[in-house]
N, C-alpha and C positions, 0 to 999 in steps of 0.2 A: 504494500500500500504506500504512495507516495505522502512524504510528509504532508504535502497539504493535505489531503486528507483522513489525514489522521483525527479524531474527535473524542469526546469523552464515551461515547458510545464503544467505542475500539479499545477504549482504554479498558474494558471487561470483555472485550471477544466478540462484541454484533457489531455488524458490519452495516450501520446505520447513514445512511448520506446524509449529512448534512448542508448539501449544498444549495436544495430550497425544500418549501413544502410538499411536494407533488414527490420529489425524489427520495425526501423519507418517507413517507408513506408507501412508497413503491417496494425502498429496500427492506420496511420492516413487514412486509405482506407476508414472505412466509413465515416469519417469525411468530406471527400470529397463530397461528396451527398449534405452539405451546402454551394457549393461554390458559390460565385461570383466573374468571371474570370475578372481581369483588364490588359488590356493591360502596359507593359512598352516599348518596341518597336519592328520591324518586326520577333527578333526571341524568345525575355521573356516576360512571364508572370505571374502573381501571381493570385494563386487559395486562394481568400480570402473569410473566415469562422470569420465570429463575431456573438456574444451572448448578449442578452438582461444582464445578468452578468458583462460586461464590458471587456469579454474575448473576443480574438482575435489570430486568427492562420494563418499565411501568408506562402502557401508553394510555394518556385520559382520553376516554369519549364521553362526549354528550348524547341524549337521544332527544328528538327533535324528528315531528311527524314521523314515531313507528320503526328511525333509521338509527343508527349510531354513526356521529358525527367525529371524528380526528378533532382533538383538542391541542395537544402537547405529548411531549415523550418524555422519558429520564433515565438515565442508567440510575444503577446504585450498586453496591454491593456488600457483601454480607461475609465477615469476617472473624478477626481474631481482636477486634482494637478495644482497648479497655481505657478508657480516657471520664474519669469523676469531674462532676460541673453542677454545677448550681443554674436552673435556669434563670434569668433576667425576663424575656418578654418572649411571648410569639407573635409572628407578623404574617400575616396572607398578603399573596400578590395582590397590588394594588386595580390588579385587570379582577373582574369579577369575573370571565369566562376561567383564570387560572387559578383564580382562588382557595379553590375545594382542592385544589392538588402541590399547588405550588408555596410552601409554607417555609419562612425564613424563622428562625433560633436565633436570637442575642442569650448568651452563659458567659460565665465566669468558670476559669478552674478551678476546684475544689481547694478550700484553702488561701484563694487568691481573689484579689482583683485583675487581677488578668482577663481581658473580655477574648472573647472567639466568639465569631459568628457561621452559621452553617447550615444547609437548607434540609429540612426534614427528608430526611429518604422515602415513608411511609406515612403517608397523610392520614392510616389506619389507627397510627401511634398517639396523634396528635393530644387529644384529652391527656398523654400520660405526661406532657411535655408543660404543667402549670407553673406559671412565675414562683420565683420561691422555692422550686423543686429539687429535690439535689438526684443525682442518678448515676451511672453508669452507661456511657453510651459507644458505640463501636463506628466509629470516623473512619471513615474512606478519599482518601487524599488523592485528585486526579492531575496531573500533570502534564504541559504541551515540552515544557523545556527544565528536564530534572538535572542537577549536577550531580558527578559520581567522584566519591575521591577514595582512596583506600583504604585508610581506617584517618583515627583523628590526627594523628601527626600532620598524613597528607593535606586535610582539609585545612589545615592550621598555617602551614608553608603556601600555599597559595594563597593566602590572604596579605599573608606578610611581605609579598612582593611591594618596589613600590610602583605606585602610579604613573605612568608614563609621561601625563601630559601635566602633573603639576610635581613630582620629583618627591610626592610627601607620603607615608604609609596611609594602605588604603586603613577604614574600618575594622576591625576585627569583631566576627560574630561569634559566640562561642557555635560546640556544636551541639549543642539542642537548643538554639534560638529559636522562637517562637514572634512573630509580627501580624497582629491582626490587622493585615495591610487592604482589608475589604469596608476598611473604617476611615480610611484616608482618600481625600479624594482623587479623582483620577489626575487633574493640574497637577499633586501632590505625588506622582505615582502609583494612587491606588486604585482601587476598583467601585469606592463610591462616587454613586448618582443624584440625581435631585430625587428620585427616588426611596433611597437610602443607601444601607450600606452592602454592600457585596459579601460573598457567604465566599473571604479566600482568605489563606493567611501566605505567609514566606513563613520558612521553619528548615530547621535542620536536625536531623537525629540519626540515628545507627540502627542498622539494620541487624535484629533479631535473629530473621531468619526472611529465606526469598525463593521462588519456585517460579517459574515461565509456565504457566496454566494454559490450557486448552477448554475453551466453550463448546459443551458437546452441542448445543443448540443452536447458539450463534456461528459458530466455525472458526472463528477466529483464535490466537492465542492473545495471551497478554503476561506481563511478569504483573508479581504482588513480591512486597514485604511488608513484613509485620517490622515497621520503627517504631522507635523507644525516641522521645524528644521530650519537651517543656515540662517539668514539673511529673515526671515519670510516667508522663501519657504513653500507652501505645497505641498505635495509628497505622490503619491499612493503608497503605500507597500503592495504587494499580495504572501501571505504565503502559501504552502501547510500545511491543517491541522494537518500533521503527527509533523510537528514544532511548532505546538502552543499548551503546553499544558491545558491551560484554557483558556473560554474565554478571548478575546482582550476589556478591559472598556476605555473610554474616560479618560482622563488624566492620563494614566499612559505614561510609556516612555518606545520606541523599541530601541534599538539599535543593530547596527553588521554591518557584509560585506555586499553588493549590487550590482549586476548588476543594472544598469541603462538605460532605454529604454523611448525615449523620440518623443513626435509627438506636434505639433500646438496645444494648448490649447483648449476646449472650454470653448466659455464665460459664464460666470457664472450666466450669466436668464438663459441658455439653460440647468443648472440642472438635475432642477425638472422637466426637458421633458423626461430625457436621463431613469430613471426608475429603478428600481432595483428587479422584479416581482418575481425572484427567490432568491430572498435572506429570508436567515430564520433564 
């Protein structure tokens, strides 16, 4: 797949176009054939597609005159990440058509004022997600442009070069830096709108453990690791392979930009039930 079109949908193994409306709809048609229809209420519904890979594809329909209408799509995915938070607020899309699906999380990390923002995976969830709430939730961190270094020395040595064009050391991040860069505005570098704020942070953290996945549904592969970053979060990161160019090893460190996509935790016996049969 050519990097351009590489998308967050690739980043779990469906091979979703995103090049306009009419082309995803086209490329997620046979996808459809593995739905499981879940109602949200008398007139949306979500046609859900998950994978023993830990991939997941949510497309909303409407009905409207007798038909089901194409609303929006979203990957997600379903993981190992164990990341404690206190919820702050919840936000629906400000479109009333995306509303019922498209739900944004302001939290804190546990312990912290630290904010992170992130957009609910599972809109089924949402009642569990009240202000005030403290939880456990499993983040899925999707990336267009990740860095790779070899463990922390490496990551540590590139930073300390200096600057080219002003002759003075760059910044230094540690490496499990944590930036809710979806708070600052885009003039600023970040990812907020007049809107609000963007559900992405920048972060860096070491890789637990990593596997190249195969979507037996979607067809695609994709890599995942389970990183260890900010405040002893761990965090699914799920790469399209056109981004990674060696394998992913255990204690090196990712870092870069991230969507963040976030649902209820599972608990950690439940694992080695969950399976990973297409990975290779």
């Amino acid at each position: 797949m050519p990097l351009d079109d590489v998308s967050h949908f690739a980043m779990v193994g469906f091979p979703v176009s995103t090049r306009d409306a009419d082309a995803m709809v086209r490329s997620m048609d046979p996808l459809l054939k593995a739905c499981a229809f879940v109602e949200i209420d008398r007139e949306n519904r979500l046609c859900v597609v998950r994978d023993q890979s830990g991939g997941d594809l949510r497309v909303a329909l409407r009905s409207r005159a007798g038909q089901d209408e194409f609303v929006t799509a979203n990957p997600g995915f379903t993981g190992e990440g164990q990341t404690e938070v206190e919820i702050v607020a919840t936000t629906p899309s400000r479109d009333k058509d995306y509303a019922p699906y498209e739900i944004r999380i302001s939290a804190q990390f546990k312990g912290e004022k630290t904010p992170l923002i992130f957009d609910l995976a599972d809109p089924q969830q949402l009642a569990a997600f009240k202000p005030g709430g403290k939880m456990t939730v499993d983040i899925a961190a999707f990336s267009f442009a990740p860095e790779f270094y070899a463990d922390s020395s490496s990551y540590y040595r590139a930073q300390q070069k200096s600057d080219g064009a002003t002759g003075k050391p760059r910044a230094v991040f540690a490496d499990n830096f944590f930036i809710p860069i979806g708070m600052f505005l885009e003039s600023a570098g970040g990812s907020a709108t007049s809107e609000g704020p963007g559900a992405d942070a920048d972060f860096a953290g070491t890789v637990i453990k990593a596997e190249r996945r195969i979507n037996g549904v979607g067809g695609g592969t994709f890599w995942w690791a389970l990183v260890r970053t900010y405040n002893d979060a761990l965090i699914d990161v799920v790469l399209a392979p056109e981004t990674v160019p060696n394998p992913i090893k255990a204690g090196s460190i990712i870092s870069g930009r991230f969507w963040l996509s976030a649902r209820l935790a599972t608990p950690i016996s439940a694992h080695s039930a969950i399976g990973t049969g297409n990975a290779r």
